[in-house]
N, C-alpha and C positions, 0 to 999 in steps of 0.2 A: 504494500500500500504506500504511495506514494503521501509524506508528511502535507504537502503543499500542492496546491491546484497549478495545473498548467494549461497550457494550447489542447493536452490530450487527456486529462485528469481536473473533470468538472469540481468546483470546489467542494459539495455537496457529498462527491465519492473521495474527498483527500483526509488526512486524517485530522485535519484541521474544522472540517466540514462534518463529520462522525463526532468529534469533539463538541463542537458546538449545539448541535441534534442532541447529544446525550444530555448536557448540560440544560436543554430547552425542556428535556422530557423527564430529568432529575423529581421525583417527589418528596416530598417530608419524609417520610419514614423507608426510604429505599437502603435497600442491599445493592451490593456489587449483583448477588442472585438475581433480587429482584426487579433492579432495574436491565440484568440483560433479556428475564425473559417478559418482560412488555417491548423492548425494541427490537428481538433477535430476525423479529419477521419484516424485516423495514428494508427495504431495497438499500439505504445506505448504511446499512450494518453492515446485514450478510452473514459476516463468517464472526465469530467469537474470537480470531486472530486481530481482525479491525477493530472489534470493538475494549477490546483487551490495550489495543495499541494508542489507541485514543482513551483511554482511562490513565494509559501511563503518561502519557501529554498532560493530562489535565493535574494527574497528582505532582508533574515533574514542575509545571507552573504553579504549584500551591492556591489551584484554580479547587479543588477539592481536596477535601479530606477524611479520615474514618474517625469518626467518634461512637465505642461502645458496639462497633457493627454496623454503623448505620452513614452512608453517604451525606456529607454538609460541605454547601459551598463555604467558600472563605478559607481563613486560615483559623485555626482552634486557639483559643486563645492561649497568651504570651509567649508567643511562637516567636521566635529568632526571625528578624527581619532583614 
């Protein structure tokens, strides 16, 4: 999977684009489980490799985090900045 959209990798299939999809469809009380299997069927998912790859983006930008099991955007509090 290509990280970045191109001429030939629509941004919506790049993992930048899976990224942002995830984060839109994020619930209150979601698991890593639970939120792959409400997106698993989404043409820009797909594979659990994508969507696995675009979870590591998001936690490597301290765009998400796990608290207790349960997915929270932001960063958890008094996190190293």
């Amino acid at each position: 999977m290509s990280a970045l959209p191109s001429k030939y990798v629509p941004v919506e299939h790049s993992a930048v684009g899976v990224a942002a999809f995830l984060v839109a469809s994020l619930g209150a009380n979601d698991t890593v489980s639970s939120l792959w299997d409400r997106v698993r069927h989404d043409i820009r998912v797909r594979t659990f490799d994508r969507f696995a790859g675009a979870l590591t983006m998001l936690f490597a930008g301290r765009i998400i985090f796990v608290d207790k099991g349960v997915l929270k955007l932001g960063q958890p509090s008094g996190a190293d900045r």
